[in-house]
N, C-alpha and C positions, 0 to 999 in steps of 0.2 A: 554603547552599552547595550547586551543584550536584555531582553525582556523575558520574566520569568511568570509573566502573568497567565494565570488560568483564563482560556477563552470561555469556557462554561460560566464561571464566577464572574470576570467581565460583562458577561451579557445580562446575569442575574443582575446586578448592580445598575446597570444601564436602565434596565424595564424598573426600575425602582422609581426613576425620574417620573414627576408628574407632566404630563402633558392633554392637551384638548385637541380635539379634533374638527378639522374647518374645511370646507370645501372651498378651492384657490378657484374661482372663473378667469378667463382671460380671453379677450379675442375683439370682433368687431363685426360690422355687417356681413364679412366675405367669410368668415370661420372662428370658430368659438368650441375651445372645451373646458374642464375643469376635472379636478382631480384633489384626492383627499391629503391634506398637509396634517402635519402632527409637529414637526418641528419651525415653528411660528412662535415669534410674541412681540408684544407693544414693546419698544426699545427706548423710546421719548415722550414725553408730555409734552414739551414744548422745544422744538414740532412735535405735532403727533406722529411719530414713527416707528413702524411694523417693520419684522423681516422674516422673510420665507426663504425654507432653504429649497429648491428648485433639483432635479435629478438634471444632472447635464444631458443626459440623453432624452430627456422628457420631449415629448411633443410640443409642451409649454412652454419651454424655456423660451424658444423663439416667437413664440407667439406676443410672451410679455414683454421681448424686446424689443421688438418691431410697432407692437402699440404704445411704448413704453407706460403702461399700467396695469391694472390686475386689481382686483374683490375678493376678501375674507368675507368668506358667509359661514354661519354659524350653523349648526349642527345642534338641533334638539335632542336633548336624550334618549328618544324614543327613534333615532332613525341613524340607527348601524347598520341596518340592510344599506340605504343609501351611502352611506358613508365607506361600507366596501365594496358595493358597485362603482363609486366612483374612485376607490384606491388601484381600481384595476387599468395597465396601463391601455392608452387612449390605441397605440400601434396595433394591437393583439383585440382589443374591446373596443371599434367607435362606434358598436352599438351601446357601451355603455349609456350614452346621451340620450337613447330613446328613448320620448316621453315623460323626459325631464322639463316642464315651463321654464325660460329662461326669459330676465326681465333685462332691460337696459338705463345703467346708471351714469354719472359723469363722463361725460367723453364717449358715450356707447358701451363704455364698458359692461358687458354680461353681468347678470348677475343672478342667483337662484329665485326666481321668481315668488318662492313658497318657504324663502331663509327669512328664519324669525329674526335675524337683525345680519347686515353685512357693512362691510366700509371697502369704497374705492380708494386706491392707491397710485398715485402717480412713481413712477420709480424714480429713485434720487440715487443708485449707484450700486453697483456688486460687486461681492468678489468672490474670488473660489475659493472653495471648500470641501476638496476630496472630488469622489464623484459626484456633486453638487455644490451650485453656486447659491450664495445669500444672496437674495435679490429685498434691498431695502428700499422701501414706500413711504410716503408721505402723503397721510390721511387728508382727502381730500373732499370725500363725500361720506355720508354714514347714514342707514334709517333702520329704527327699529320696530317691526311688524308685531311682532309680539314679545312677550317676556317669557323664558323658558329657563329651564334646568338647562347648560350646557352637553353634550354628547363629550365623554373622555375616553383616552385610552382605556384606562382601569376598567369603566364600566363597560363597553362595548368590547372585552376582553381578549384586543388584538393584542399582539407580543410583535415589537421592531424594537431592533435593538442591535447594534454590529457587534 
């Protein structure tokens, strides 16, 4: 069945979706980076479980497969500059990491050293999904530095959207 959908309309509709924006860390003693997620959320209470969707071509991807884990760090409403320096890919920008403090949680896991709350994720399984795979976690560690206003699409008034 062919499709008669407007791709302008489509996109309009898509950017409609509420979404937050989290910085993913991943890595270990030998290499570490992180990059901005939007398509993230708590999946379970019991387990606690997250899922991130992952760019197959990401630099990431293999990083959180190989350590099998990864950190949602949180994004204060006042830090969109950081939030699209790190949307920028790591191949083309690994200067984006300059100067970024990076802290170490469960397992070594990376974490944003100055993220007002983040949780480590053990991975518990993926699948694909287009050009990106769900990479689902199982909350393993969490600490919250401070209390803030979260950083969102809307307010930091990026537009993603296929």
């Amino acid at each position: 069945m062919a499709s008669t959908m407007d791709a302008s309309t489509k996109k309009e509709a898509l950017r409609l979706f509420t979404y937050g924006l989290y910085a993913v860390t991943c890595g270990d003693e030998r290499e570490r980076t992180a990059f901005t997620a939007n398509w993230l959320s708590q999946v379970s209470f019991d387990p606690p479980l997250v899922v991130v969707s992952v760019e197959n071509t990401s630099h990431s991807l293999p990083l959180i497969r190989r350590t099998g884990r990864f950190a949602v760090n949180i994004f204060a409403a006042d830090e969109r500059d950081l939030s699209g320096r790190l949307g920028k890919g790591y191949e083309k920008h690994p200067e984006k990491l300059d100067g970024i403090r990076f802290g170490s949680a469960e397992g070594g896991c990376p974490v944003l050293a100055d993220a007002p709350a983040w949780v480590v994720c053990q991975v518990t399984g993926e699948l694909p999904a287009g050009d990106s795979t769900l990479v689902l976690g199982h909350v393993m560690d969490a600490r919250v530095n401070r209390r803030v206003e979260p950083l969102t699409m809307l307010a930091a008034g990026f537009k993603h959207a296929g």
